[in-house]
Each structure stands twice: as structure tokens, then as C-alpha cells.
C-alpha angles and dihedrals in degrees: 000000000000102000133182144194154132146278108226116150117234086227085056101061107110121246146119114279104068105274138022110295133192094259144085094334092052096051087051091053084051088053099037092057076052096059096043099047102266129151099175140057113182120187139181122260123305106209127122111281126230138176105347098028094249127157086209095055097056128162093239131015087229112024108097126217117272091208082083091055096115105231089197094055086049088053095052079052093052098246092122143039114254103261086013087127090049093072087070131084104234102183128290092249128069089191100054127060109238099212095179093047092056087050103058100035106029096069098043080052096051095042086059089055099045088039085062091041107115112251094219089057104143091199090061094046092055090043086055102042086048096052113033095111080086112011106066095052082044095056097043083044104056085035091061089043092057090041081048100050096256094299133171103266079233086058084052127109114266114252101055087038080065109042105242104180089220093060094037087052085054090048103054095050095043095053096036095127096053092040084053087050092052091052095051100054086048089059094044089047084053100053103051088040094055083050096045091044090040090056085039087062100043085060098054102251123129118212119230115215126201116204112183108232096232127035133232121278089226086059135114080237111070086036089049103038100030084151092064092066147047106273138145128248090273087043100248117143110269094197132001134217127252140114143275134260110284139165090274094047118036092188085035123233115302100195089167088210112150114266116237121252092234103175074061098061102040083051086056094045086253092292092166096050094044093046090044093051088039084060097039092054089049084060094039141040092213126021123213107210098204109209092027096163076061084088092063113043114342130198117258120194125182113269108238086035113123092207136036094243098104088043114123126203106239120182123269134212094279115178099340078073096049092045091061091041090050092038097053100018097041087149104050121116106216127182110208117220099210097162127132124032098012107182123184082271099060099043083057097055091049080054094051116043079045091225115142116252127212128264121195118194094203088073088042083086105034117108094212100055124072125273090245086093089065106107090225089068088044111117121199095257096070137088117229120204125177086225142334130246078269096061129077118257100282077237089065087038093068089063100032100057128078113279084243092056092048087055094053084048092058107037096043094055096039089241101177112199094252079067124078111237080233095061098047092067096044080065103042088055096046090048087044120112094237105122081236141026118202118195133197113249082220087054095047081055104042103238134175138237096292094064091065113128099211138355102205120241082018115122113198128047118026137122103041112106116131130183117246116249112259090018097115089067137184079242097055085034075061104045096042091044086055095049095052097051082047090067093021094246103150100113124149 
């Protein structure tokens, strides 16, 4: 079954309220991969966003953002006034996310909506009673952020940092009103998602989830669950994740992110990481684990350290980890991210847990990377991208890469002058022997380089990108469909 789809972020649908929602627009790019051929849409991680704007720092592994809440679809519930959105200041440019926009107007807009839910809504109850293994420590959570300025939980008062039930107890009573709120937007986030997935489906279209490996250290998560991680008596992170130097970064990669305990899992039969795949394969048809050689060794850096240096590589969970996800979770389709340092140990792991790993073309043709990126070491089980939401457009690649690199490009994949280097490897993808070929909807339209999702250890900036109305055409539906017949990738 050769299938094939493409990357487009949720936050990155036109529209006009200020990112991609889960809306009209959404329902056209579902029609629109009909239409082409495709059988995949894989997207970046849907969590709440904090600081940074980053879909891989989120406030909850399983809560889910409520920017991508539709107001249209609310007004045609009757949770808001018709017009009512338009009130709100949703950012100048269509093609830019406005982080800060969305912040201060999307949550004024939203209380408005759960604030005019029944009470007596059956459909709420039942949310809440499902999910409560997460979303009650989520909405008290996100209640005592906001009572506490917006604070990190580990900025917080005692005893609320450390979870007193007395003061919990306080807490919740004393921020009913906003935890009733959290929960709200969650529901409401629910409820257009299951529609949007459901008519995703009945086309014929299968969603591609990301969940990041490890969580945020500003999460409910690590407040709720301290035993889960490596933390010190006063639950403060020991050590943090990250990578080492490379050739791309001389100082490595410091993400901060909580190390997991994992001497603790393996003790619990893995129950969090089995719960938290079981959920993740209820919101998606196939989940993409990001870090995935972080099973086998991961990368520890002193807390407190400003580069990843001093950082050591300590041993992960490995196969112990994959047996309790094969043996309670026999039927889930996982993607495994397996990019970045791949040792004999790795590559044995991805073997092993039978998962298919990721193969980027753009690093097909950099000297500094591995040979294992040429399409001529590809096997079947595998899923070939011309590049990830971290590389740039494979247009701005052209004129970013060494003149050398460029050459290989162009030779190894017979690219004649009258072909776009762009659409070479759009080919090369699409005739290579990877069960299935995601592209990047920049890369199906040619973009430059301001079109790039993330430029990883930069700060700004990032995370913005949004397609331009009008821009997934009948005319590239066309062009794509034919492609995929080309190289019979059709399959469902």
C-alpha cells in the first residue's frame, strides 16, 4: 500500500481569525488532498502553546489549543452572537501567525462561548468524566497559572507548587469559575475536532498526529505527575534534555524539557506512556513519536547549564518500552521519528519495535549527514519527506546549500535545467520505495524561505507560516493526483 500526503500545520490554514482553525478552511484542505490523491495529513502538534509559541512546549501532553477553536462553527451553535469575532483584533497579516493577538482576544472570545454552554449539556458531562485522568489536573492548572500571572507552576507559592490538598482543595473552590472555563474550551475543542476527523475519514483521508517525547517543564504534567521525572526533593529538574554539539550546532541543542524517571516507568509497566499513546491513538489515525532514538539512550545536561556541552548520553527505556506498547496497544500506527545521532543501537530499536522510521531528502545531499538519506538505501517501511517543519523550504534550500551539495542534488536525481530542483525531489520522494511520501505543502508550492515553519535554537520567529487563501488549487489537486498515479501512490 504506496501512500502518499502532506505536512500542512493546523495553525497554518488561511482564514480569518488569525490562524488555521478547525473550520471551513480545514474541511476545503480535506477536500482538496481528495481531490489530489491523497490518503494522509500530517500535522504538528496540537497542544496549548506557551512562551515561544512552540507546539513542542505545550502546557499538557494531552490537552489540546483552544486558537484552533472555529468561531464560525460556535455561531452556527449558537455560542456566539453572529459577528460576535469580529469584535476582536486577530493580527494585520494573513500570512503570519499573531501570537500575541490571539493571546489577548481569543480567550475573552471563548469565555463568552463556554459561559453560554447548558449546564445540563450531556455531551460535557461524559467529556469530563472520560477524561479526567488529565483534565482535571489540566483545568486547575491552567486556573492557578492565570491567579498566579501566568507564572511557571515552579514560580508558584508552595504550597500549591507542591501540591498540599488543603491548598488544592482551596484552590479549586476558590477558581471554580476559570476551571470551569478550561474545561469548557477543551470540550468545545473536542467536539469540532471529532467532526472535522470524522469528515477527514469519510473521505478517505487518514490524520497524522505528532506528539513531542518529552513535555514542557511549565506543564500539569510534570506538577501533577513529579514522580514521573527526574526531579529533586523540592521538585526541581536534576538534569534537562537537549543534544549534543554537531556540525549544525557548535554549543548542541539545550531544549530544557524534564528527563523521564525511567527506573519509575518501567516499575508501572509504562502506564503513562501507554495511557498517553492509548489517547493519542483515540485524536489521530496514525501517531508520530518525535525523538524517537530518545528511547534508547537520551541526552542529560546539567540543570542550571546555559549550553549542551557538559551534557552525557544515559540509557533510555529501549525495547522494554515498545513490548508494553505492542502488547496493549497491538493496533496503533506509529511513525517513528529516528532523525538526528543514529548509533548501531538505535537503528536496532527502530528494528525492532517495527515501526517505520523518517527519511529526509534534503540530507540526502548534505555532506555532513549519513548516507542512510540516499533513496537507493531506503527500505519500504519507512516514510520520506523532502523536508520537516525543521528544515528550510527545499526552494530556499537550492540557494542555501554548498555549491557541491546542489550538484549531487541535481545529478543524482537526473534534474535537467528546464526542472525545478523542487520538483525533482518531489519526484524522487514520490519513485522512491517508502510506503509513503509527505510533502510539505511549502514545498508543493514552491515557497521560499519565508515560508519555513522553525529554525531550530532560534527563538523568534518561528511558527507563523500560513498558507495564502486560494493557494491549494483545482490546478495543483491536478498536478499532485497525477503524480501519485504516476508512481501508484494512492493507497488508503
Amino acid at each position: 500500500m504506496r501512500a502518499a500526503g502532506i505536512l500542512l500545520p493546523l495553525s497554518s490554514l488561511p482564514g480569518p481569525f488569525g490562524i488555521g482553525t478547525l473550520g471551513k478552511e480545514a474541511r476545503h484542505f480535506v477536500d482538496f488532498l481528495q481531490a489530489a490523491g491523497q490518503s494522509r495529513w500530517q500535522i504538528l502538534p496540537i497542544g496549548p502553546t506557551g512562551y515561544g509559541d512552540s507546539p513542542y512546549q505545550s502546557f499538557s501532553a494531552f490537552a489540546a489549543n483552544p486558537y484552533f477553536i472555529d468561531p464560525a462553527l460556535l455561531e452556527a451553535d449558537g455560542l456566539l452572537a453572529p459577528g460576535e469575532a469580529d469584535a476582536f483584533a486577530w493580527g494585520e497579516d494573513e500570512s503570519r501567525v499573531d501570537y500575541g493577538a490571539l493571546y489577548r482576544g481569543r480567550h475573552a472570545l471563548l469565555k463568552r462561548a463556554v459561559d453560554r454552554l447548558d449546564p445540563e449539556d450531556e455531551g460535557l458531562a461524559a467529556f469530563c468524566e472520560q477524561n479526567a485522568f488529565w483534565l482535571e489536573d489540566y483545568a486547575l492548572f491552567m486556573a492557578l497559572k492565570g491567579e498566579n500571572g501566568q507564572k511557571s507552576w515552579l514560580d508558584w507559592p508552595d504550597p500549591v507548587r507542591l501540591r498540599e490538598p488543603s491548598a488544592l482543595r482551596r484552590a479549586a473552590e476558590r477558581l471554580a469559575g476559570q476551571v470551569r472555563y478550561w474545561k469548557g474550551v477543551q470540550y468545545l475543542f473536542h467536539r469540532q475536532w471529532t467532526a472535522l476527523k470524522a469528515y477527514a475519514n469519510e473521505k478517505g483521508v487518514a490524520i497524522i498526529g505528532d506528539i513531542p517525547i518529552y513535555v514542557s517543564p511549565d506543564s500539569s504534567d510534570v506538577w501533577a505527575g513529579p514522580q514521573l521525572f527526574q526531579l529533586t526533593a523540592d521538585r526541581r529538574m536534576s538534569a534537562v534534555a537537549g543534544c549534543p554539539p554537531d556540525a549544525f550546532a557548535a554549543d548542541g541543542q539545550l531544549w530544557g524539557n524534564p528527563l523521564y524517571d525511567w527506573d519509575y516507568h518501567h516499575a508501572t509497566g509504562y502506564a503513562w506512556w501507554v495511557r498517553r499513546m492509548a489517547y493519542a491513538c483515540t485524536v489521530y489515525d496514525v501517531v508520530r513519536i518525535d525523538h524517537f532514538r530518545g528511547f534508547e539512550s537520551y541526552f542529560a545536561i546539567p540543570a542550571g547549564d546555559t549550553t549542551a556541552k557538559n551534557g552525557v548520553w544515559r540509557k533510555g527505556p529501549g525495547m522494554a518500552l515498545m513490548d508494553a506498547l505492542h502488547s496493549r496497544l497491538p493496533a496503533a500506527r506509529i511513525i517513528a521519528e529516528d532523525l538526528g545521532y543514529l548509533t548501531p543501537e538505535v537503528k536496532a530499536l527502530l528494528a525492532g519495535s517495527g515501526y517505520p522510521g523518517m527519511k529526509v531528502l534534503q540530507f540526502a545531499f548534505d555532506r555532513r549527514e549519513a548516507g542512510d538519506y540516499m533513496p537507493h538505501n531506503y527500505t519500504p517501511n519507512s516514510v520520506v519527506y523532502t523536508g520537516t517543519h525543521d528544515n528550510t523550504t527545499t526552494a530556499a534550500w537550492e540557494g542555501d546549500a554548498a555549491p557541491e551539495d546542489v550538484a549531487l542534488a541535481r545529478a543524482y536525481m537526473a534534474c535537467g535545467r528546464d526542472e525545478a530542483l523542487v520538483d525533482a525531489f518531489i519526484r524522487t520522494a514520490y519513485a522512491s520505495v517508502s510506503d509513503t511520501a509527505i510533502i510539505p505543502m511549502q514545498d508543493w508550492l514552491a515557497l521560499p524561505a519565508f515560508a519555513r515553519m522553525n529554525t531550530p535554537s532560534k527563538a523568534e520567529g518561528n511558527w507563523q507560516w500560513r498558507m495564502a487563501p486560494g493557494a491549494a488549487s483545482p490546478a495543483l489537486a491536478k498536478r499532485i493526483r497525477a503524480l501519485a498515479e504516476l508512481y501508484q501512490r494512492q493507497g488508503r
